[in-house]
C-alpha positions in Angstrom: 0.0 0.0 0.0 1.4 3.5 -0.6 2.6 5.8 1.6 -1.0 7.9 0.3 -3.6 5.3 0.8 -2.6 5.2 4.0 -2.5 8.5 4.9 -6.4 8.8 3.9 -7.1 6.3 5.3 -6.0 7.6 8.6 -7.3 11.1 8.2 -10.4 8.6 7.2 -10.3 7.2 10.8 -10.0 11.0 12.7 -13.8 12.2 13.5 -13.2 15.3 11.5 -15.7 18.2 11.2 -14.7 19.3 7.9 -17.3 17.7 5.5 -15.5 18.8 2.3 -12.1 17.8 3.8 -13.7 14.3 4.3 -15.6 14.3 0.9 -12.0 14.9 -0.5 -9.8 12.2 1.2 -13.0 9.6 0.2 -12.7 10.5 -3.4 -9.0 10.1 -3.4 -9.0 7.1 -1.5 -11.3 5.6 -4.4 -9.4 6.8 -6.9 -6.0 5.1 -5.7 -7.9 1.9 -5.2 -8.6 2.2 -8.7 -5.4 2.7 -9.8 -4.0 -0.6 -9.0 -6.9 -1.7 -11.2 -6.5 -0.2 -14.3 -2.9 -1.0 -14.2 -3.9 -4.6 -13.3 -6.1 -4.7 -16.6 -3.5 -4.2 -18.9 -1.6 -7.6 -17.3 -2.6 -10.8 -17.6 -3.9 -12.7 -14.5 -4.2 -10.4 -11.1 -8.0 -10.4 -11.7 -8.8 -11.5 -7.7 -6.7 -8.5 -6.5 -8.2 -6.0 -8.9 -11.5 -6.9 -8.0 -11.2 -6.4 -4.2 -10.0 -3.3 -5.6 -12.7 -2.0 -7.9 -15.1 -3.4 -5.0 -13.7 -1.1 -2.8 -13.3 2.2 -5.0 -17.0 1.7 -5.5 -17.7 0.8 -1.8 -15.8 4.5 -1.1 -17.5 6.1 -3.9 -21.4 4.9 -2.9 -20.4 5.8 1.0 -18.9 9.3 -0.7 -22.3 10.1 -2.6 -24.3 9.0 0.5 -22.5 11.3 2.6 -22.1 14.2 0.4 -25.0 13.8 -1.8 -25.0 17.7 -3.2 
């Protein structure tokens, strides 16, 4: 995991007040798990791993829109 995912994650974890702070790191956070994925496409094999992945981009994404729905 990069040194990035795991700093969202841990700003993640705070109980910050700062909706569009939070809205932010959850965006980014999905976007790196996506990453992995699309790099994972080009390759053959790795299919297990980039699923977990796309299934949690899109797990970040849906909490994300529930959140901040505006």
């Amino acid at each position: 995991m990069s040194g990035r995912w795991k700093a969202y994650r841990a700003f993640l974890a705070l109980s910050s007040s700062d909706a569009k702070l939070r809205a932010e790191a959850m965006r980014r956070l999905g976007d790196l798990n996506l990453e992995p994925a699309e790099i994972g496409a080009r390759r053959i094999g790795g299919a297990g791993e980039r699923d977990l992945k796309n299934t949690e981009a899109i797990r970040l994404y849906a909490g994300l829109l529930k959140a901040y729905p505006n």
